[in-house]
C-alpha positions as CSV (number, residue, x, y, z in Angstrom):
1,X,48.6,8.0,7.1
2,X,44.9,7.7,5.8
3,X,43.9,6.1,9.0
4,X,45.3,9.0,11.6
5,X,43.1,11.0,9.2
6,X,39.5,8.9,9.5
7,X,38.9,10.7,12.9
8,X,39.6,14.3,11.9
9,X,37.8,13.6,8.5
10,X,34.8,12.1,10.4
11,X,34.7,15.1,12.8
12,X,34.5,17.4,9.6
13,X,31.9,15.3,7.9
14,X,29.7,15.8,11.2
15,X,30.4,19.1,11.3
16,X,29.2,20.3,8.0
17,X,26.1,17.9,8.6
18,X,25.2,19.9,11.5
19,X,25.4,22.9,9.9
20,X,23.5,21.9,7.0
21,X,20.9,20.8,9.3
22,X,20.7,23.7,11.2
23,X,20.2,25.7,8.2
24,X,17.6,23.9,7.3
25,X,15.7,24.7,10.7
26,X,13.2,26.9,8.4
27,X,11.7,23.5,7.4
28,X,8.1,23.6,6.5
29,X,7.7,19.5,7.1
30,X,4.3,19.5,5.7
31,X,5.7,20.6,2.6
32,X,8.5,17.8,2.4
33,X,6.1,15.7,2.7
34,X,4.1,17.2,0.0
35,X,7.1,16.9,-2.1
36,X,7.0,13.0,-1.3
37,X,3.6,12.3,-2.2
38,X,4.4,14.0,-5.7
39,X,6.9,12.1,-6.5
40,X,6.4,8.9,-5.0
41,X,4.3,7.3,-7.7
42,X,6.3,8.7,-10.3
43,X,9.1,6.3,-11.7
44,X,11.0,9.0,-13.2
45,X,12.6,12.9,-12.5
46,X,10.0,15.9,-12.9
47,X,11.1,19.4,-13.6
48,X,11.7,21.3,-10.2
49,X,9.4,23.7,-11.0
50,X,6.0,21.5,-11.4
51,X,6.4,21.0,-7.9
52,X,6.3,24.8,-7.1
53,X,2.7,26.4,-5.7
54,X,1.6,29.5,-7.5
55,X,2.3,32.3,-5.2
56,X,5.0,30.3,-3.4
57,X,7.9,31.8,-1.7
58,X,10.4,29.8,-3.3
59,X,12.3,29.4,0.0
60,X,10.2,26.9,1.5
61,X,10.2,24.4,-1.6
62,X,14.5,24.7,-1.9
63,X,14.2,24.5,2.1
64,X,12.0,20.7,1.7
65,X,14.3,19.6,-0.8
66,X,17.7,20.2,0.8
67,X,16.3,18.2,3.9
68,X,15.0,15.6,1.2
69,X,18.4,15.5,-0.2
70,X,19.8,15.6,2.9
71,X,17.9,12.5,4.4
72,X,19.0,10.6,0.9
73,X,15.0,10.4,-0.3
74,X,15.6,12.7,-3.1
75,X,18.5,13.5,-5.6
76,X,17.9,16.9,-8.0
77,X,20.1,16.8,-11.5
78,X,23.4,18.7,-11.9
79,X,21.9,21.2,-13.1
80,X,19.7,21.9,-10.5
81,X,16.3,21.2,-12.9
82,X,14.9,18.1,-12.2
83,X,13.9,16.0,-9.4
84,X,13.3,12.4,-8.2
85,X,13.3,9.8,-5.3
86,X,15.3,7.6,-4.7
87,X,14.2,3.5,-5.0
88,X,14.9,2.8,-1.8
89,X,13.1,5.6,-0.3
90,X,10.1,5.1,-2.5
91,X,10.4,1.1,-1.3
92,X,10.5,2.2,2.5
93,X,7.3,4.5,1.9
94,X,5.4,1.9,0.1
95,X,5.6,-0.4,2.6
């Protein structure tokens, strides 16, 4: 039975990528990549909230880090506070 449901369960899990992905469409890139260049040469998480500009809407930082998250460079702590890259992202950038 778990095989009949690898198609259905792979439709699903493209699915809700999509629509994560198109709700990220508000991306500021620029800003993900700002994100990046902070962490990258750090070799630990950083509070969330170091990473925020003053006067930031607060939109366009969770906006970079859900696509971060999404593209598996970045993982944020359970409870939503910290922030860090992943090895094998920060090995791909420092190449």
């Amino acid at each position: 039975i778990g095989i009949l449901i690898i198609g259905p369960r792979t439709f699903l899990e493209g699915a809700e990528e999509l629509n994560a992905r198109a709700k990220l469409r508000p991306l500021n890139k620029l800003r993900a990549a700002e994100v990046i260049a902070a962490l990258l040469p750090l070799d630990h998480g950083i509070p969330i909230r170091q990473l925020r500009r003053p006067n930031e809407d607060g939109r366009d930082l969770a906006f970079a880090l859900a696509f971060l998250r999404l593209q598996e460079w970045i993982d944020v702590s359970a409870d939503g506070q910290r922030v860090w890259i992943f090895s094998d992202a920060r090995q791909k950038l420092s190449r």
